[in-house]
N, C-alpha and C positions, 0 to 999 in steps of 0.2 A: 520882412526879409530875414530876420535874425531868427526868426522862429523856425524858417525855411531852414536855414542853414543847420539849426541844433537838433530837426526833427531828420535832415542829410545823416548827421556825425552819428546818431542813435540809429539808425539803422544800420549803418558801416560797421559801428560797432557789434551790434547783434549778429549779422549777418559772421561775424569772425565765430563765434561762440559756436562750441558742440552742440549737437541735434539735444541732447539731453539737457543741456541747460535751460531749451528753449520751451521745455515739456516741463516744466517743474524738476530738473533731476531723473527724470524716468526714463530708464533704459530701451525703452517699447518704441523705438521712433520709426521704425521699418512700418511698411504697410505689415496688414497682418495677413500671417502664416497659416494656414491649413492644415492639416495630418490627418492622412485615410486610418484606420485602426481596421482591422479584418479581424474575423475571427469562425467557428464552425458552429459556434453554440445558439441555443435557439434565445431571442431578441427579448429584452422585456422593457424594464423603464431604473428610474433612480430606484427606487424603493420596492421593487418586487421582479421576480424572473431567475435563473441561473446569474449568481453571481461573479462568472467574470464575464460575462455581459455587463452586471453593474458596476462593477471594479471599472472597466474600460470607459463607461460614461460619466462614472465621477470622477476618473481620470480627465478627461475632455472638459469638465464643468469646472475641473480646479486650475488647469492653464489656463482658461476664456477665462477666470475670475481673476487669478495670482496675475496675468499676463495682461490686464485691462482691456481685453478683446485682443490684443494683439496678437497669439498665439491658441489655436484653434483646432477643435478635433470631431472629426466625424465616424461614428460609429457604425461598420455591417456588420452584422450579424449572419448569423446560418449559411455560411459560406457565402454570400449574396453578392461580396465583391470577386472570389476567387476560389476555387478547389482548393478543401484542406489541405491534402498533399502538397500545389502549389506554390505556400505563401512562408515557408523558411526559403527557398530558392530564389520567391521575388525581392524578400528581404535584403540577400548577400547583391542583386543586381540593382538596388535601388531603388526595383517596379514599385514597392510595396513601402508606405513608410514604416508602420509599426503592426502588431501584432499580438496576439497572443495566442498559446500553442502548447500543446505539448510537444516539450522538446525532445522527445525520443523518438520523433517524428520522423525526423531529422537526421538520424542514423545511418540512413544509406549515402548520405553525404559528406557527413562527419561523423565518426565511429562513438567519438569522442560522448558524444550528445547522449547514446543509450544509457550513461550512466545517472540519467533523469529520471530512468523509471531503473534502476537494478534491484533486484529483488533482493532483500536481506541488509539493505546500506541504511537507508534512511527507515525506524520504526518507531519514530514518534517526533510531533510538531518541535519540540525542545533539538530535536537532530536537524531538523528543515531549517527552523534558526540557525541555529549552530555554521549549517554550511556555505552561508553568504560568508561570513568574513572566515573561513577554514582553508587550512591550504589548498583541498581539492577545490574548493569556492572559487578560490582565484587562478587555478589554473584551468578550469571550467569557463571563467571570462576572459583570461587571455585567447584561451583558443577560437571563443567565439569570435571574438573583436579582430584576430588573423583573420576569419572566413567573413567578416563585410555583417556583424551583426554585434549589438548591444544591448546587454538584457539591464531593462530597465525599476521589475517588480520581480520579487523572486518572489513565488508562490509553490508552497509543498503542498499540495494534497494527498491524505491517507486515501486507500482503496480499496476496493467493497467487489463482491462475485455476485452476479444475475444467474439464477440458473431455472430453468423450465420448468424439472420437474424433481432433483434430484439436491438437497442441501451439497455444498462443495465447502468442507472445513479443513478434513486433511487431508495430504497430498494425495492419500489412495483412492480416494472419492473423485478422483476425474476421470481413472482409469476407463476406456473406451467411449469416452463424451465428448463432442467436437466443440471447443473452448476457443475461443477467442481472448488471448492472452495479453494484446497491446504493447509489448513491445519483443525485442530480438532473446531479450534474459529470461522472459517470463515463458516466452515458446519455448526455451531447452527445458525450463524446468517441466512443464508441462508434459512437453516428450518422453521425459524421464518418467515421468510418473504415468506416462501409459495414454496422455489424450491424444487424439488429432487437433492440430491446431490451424485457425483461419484470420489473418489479418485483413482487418479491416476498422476504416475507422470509428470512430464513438457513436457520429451521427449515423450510421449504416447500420447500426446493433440491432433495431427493432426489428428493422425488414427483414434480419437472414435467421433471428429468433421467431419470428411468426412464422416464417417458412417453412421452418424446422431446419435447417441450410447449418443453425447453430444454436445446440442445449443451454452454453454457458457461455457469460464474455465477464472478464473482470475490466473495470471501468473506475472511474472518481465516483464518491459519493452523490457528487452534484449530477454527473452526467445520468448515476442510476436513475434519477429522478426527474431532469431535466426531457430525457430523452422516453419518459413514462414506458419505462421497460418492466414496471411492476404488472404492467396490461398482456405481459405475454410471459413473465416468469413471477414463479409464486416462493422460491423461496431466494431469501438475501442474506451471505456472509459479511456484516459491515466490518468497517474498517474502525469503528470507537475505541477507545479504550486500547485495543492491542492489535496492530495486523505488521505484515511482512513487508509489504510492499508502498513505497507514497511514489505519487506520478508530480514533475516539475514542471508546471505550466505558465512560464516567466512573460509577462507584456515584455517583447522588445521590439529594439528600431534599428531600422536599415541604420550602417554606419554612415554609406556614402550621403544618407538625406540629414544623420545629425551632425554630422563637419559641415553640410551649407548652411547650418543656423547659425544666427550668432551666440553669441559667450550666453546670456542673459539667459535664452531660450535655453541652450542646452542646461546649463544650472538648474533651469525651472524642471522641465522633464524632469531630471533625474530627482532632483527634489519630493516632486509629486509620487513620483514612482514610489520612492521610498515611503512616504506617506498612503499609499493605499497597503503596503504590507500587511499593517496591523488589523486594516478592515478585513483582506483577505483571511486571516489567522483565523478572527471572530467567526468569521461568515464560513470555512472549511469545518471549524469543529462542530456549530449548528448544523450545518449539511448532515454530518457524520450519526448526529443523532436523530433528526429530521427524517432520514432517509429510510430507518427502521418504523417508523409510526407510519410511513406511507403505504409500505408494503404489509404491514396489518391490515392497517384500515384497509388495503386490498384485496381482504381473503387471505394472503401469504402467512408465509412465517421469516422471522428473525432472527439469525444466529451470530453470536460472538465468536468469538478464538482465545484462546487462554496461552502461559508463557510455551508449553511446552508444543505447543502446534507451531505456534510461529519458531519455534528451535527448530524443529524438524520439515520446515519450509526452508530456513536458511542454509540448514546442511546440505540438502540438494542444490541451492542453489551456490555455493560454495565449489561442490566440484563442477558444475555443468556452465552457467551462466559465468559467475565471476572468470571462470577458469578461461573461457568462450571469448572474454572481454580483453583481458591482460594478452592473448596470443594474437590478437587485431592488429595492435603498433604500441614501440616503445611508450607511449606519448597514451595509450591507454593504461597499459600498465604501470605508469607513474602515478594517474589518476586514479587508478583504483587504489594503488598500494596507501594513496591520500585519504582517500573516502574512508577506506578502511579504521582510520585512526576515529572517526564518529561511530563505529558500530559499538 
């Protein structure tokens, strides 16, 4: 009877105590959590493939670890869950939890965003750093976090020109070549210098260069390679050592899906995010030089850029592009006048 009663009083008692006390202290008392990850680029594994495929997976590997299974992520690849284009838009409605993108993508919805790819801002990994905790940085994440999104991994990649038949180093070399430019700055500059230009996305690049549809597209290092564009263009302007241009390809997450988590989980996310930075840094400058031995080993050839090329890239785009950007909205022209302070 007395054992009855004291085995009553011990469980009344427990029964009072936080979920967490009852776990050892561990915040993880929720069933666990799920997160879709989308993304365009083509699928590989931990340790081989385009790496922000890998980024995205040992993302997922480090919450299922850090998070004791509790918090969980599934990874598509090659657009498998949603249309490139689609998935900054599913982001801001919630459809989509997380992501990863280039965010110049994004441009026709927020103007703000082309300033991920502006030609002549960011030209070297030291500036890509630099710009997370920079003014333009945080006025770049307030406006996302306004439009229903949260960048999670800030990722800078430098960027490299594919061309069929024709090297592309300075601006005059595009004159009459149909270029694929990647984003809204790079097509003024382009125009200026005499190409046609065709947008379209990273993954579409091989098909409208076998065609002949398109001579030249400038792209990420990783995508030149990922996207085995060495099989239809033979010579490559890389991005190592010195180029004009780096593309912002940040993992984020719907805000409406990281306000339903709890405190713990959001912590972790962002934690983790921050923690793949430095692999992405490693794995972008490898890219950068990787991508040059490929297109040998391809038959191809491989050219650099020196200071005085990339001067006469930024000038053009100084009056055409920046100028293009700042007459948008107040709210762009604050941003560039910020960015500006990194060049």
């Amino acid at each position: 009877m007395t054992i009855n009663i004291q085995r009553r009083r011990l469980i009344q008692g427990m029964s009072m105590l936080p979920a967490a006390s009852l776990l050892g202290m561990s915040p993880w008392a929720n069933a666990a959590t799920e997160l879709r990850i989308s993304h365009q680029f083509p699928g590989g594994s931990l340790t081989s493939g385009d790496f922000r495929d890998r980024l995205c997976r040992q993302f997922a590997v480090e919450l299922d670890k850090q998070s004791h299974g509790a918090l969980k992520a599934v990874v598509y690849a090659n657009s498998s869950l949603m249309k490139t284009t689609a998935q900054f838009d599913a982001l801001r409605r919630g459809a989509l939890d997380m992501s990863l993108v280039p965010l110049d993508y994004a441009g026709g919805q927020v103007p703000e965003t082309n300033i991920g790819l502006m030609p002549g801002i960011i030209t070297s990994y030291d500036k890509g750093v630099q710009f997370k905790t920079s003014e333009a940085g945080k006025m770049l994440y307030d406006v996302l976090e306004s439009k229903g999104i949260l960048l999670v991994s800030w990722v800078w990649q430098a960027g490299g020109v594919a061309s069929r038949n024709k090297a592309i180093i300075e601006p005059t070399d595009v004159k009459g070549l149909k270029v694929r430019g990647g984003s809204r700055g790079m097509e003024l500059i382009l125009r200026e210098a005499g190409a046609s230009v065709m947008s379209v996305p990273s993954n579409e690049i091989y098909a409208s260069m076998q065609t002949g549809a398109l001579d030249a597209a400038m792209t990420s290092s990783t995508s030149l390679m990922s996207f085995r564009l060495e099989e239809v263009a033979k010579e490559l302007t890389t991005g190592r050592d010195k180029t004009y241009w780096f593309m912002f390809e940040p993992l984020m997450i719907s805000r409406d899906v990281f306000n339903r988590l709890g405190k713990p989980e959001q912590d972790l996310i962002m934690k983790v995010g921050a923690q793949m930075e430095t692999f992405a840094l490693d794995a972008c400058k490898a890219d950068d030089e990787k991508v040059a031995q490929v297109y040998v080993k391809a038959g191809g050839h491989a050219h650099d850029m020196n200071q005085a090329t990339v001067a006469r890239w930024q000038d053009i785009a100084r009056r055409t592009a920046w100028k293009d950007f700042a007459n948008r909205s107040p709210s762009c022209a604050k941003l560039l006048k910020a960015a500006e302070k990194l060049v």
